[in-house]
N, C-alpha and C positions, 0 to 999 in steps of 0.2 A: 820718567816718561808718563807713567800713568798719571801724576800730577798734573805736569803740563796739559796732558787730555783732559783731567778734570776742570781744569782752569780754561782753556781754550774753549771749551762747552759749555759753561758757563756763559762767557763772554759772547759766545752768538746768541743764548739762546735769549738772552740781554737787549743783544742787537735787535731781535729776533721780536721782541714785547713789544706790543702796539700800541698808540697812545688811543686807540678803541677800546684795546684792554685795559689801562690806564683808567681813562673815563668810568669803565661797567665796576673794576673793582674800588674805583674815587668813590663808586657812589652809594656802596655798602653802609658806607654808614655818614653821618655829614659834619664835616670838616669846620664848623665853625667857632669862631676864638673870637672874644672882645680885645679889641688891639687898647682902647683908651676910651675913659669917659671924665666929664669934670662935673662941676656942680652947676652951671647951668643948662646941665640938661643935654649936653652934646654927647653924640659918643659914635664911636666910629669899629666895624665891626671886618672882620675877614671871614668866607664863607663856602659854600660848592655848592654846585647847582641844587637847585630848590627839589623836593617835592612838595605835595599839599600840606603834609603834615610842619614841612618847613617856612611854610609861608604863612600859613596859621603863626607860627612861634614868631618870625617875624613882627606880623602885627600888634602881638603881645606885647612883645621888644621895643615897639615904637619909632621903627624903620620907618620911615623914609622913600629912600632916594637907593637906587642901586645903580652900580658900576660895574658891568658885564664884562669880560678880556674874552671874554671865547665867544664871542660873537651871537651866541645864541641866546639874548634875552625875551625874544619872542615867548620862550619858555615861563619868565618871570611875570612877563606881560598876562598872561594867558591866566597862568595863576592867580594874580592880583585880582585880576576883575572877577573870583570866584571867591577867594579867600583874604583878601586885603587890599580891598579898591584906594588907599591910602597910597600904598608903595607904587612907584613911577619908576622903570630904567631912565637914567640919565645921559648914559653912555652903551653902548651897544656895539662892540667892534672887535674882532678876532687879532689876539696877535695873538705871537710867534715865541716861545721860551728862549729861543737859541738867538732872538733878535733883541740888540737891545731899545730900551725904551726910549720915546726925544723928547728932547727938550719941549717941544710944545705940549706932546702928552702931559708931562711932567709939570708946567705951568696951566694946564688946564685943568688937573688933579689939585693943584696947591687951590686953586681959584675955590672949588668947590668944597673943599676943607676949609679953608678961612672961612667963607659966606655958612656953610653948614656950623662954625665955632659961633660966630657971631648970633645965628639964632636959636644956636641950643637944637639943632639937628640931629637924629639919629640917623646914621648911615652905614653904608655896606658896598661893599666892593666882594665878585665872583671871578672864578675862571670854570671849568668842571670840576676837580677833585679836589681845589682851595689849596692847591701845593707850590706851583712853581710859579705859575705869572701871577698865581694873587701871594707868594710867597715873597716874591722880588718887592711888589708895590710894597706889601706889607713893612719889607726890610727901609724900602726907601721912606715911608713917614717913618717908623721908627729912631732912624737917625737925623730922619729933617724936625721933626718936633716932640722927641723923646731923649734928641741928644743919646743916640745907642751908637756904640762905635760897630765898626765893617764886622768884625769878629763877634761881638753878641747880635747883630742883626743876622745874621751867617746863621749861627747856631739855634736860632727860633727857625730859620726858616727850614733849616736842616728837622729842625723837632717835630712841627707840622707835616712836612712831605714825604712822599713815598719814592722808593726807587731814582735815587738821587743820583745812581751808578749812572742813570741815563742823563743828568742834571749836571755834569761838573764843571762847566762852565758858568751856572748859576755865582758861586762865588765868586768868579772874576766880577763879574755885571756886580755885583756886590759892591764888591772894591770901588768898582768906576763910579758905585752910584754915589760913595762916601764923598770921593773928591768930588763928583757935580756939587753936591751939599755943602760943603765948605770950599765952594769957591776954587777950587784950583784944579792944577793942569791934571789931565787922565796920568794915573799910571801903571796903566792898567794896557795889552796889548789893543791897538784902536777897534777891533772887532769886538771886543766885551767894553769900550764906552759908549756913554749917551750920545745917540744922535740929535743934530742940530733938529730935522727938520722929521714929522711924519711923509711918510711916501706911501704911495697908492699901495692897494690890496695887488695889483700883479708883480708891485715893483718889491713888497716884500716877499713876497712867496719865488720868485727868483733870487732876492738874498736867502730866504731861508736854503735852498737848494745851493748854493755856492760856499753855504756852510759845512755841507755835510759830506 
């Protein structure tokens, strides 16, 4: 019995952690990983939200371009023009972990990576604590031009992030995103594949909620 109480306490107190709290301890220290670079010059990077001291390093790095998922690049913007008037957000738009990603994101990302390969681009993609939706993207180039199967993109994204107990559906979206990548049918339950289309900001925040 006393187990079960342990465990059952556990599990709310789980329930219970906030992705505010998530955010404040993401940002103790910063989260970022070179995913790939080649020899001319390209290179593409995963990350968490910036401070000063991270956007200086940025422009040492020779960033680019950044790809915001938590909506708030206002933050990045702000920064650049103090410490790296170079860096531009590209993208700026809050999703959803528990939502998966579509197919248009998905070809809008591939766009941006091809044109950043071709001129030898350095880039970056955020969410806040660089875990779970820049975990997912990160897994999806990984196996779209790293050739990683579902189970080693899986296990980096597990190695970077935190409190994945709250994440387990991440691995499924994994799975779905293998098969988008090569081509075939999801087999994966249809709520952890890729969607055809993006849908408004109200229309995902009533999936997010139909999730939970």
């Amino acid at each position: 019995m006393k187990l079960h109480a342990l465990i059952s306490g556990l599990f709310l107190a789980a329930l219970q952690f906030t992705s505010h709290d998530a955010h404040a301890l993401g940002r103790m220290k910063q989260n970022m990983h070179l995913i790939q670079e080649d020899q001319k010059g390209f290179a593409i990077y995963r990350t968490s939200e910036p401070n000063a001291a991270d956007m200086q390093n940025f422009c040492k790095l020779g960033i680019t371009e950044m790809m915001v998922l938590s909506g708030d690049g206002q933050i990045d913007t702000d920064l650049a023009k103090k410490y790296c008037p170079q860096l531009k957000v590209v993208y700026n738009t809050q999703q959803t972990a528990k939502i998966p990603m579509s197919g248009d994101f998905l070809d809008g990302f591939d766009s941006w990576v091809k044109e950043s390969q071709a001129m030898g681009k350095k880039i970056a993609f955020r969410c806040h604590c660089g875990c779970h939706r820049t975990g997912r993207l990160a897994a999806y180039y990984q196996m779209k031009y790293m050739g990683y199967s579902a189970e080693a993109a899986n296990k980096d994204l597990r190695k970077f992030a935190k409190y994945m107990i709250l994440y387990p559906f991440l691995d499924n979206q994994v799975r779905a995103l293998h098969d988008y990548v090569e081509g075939k049918s999801c087999s994966e339950k249809e709520k952890y594949c890729v969607r055809k289309n993006d849908a408004p900001s109200d229309d995902i925040a009533i999936l997010a909620r139909a999730e939970n």
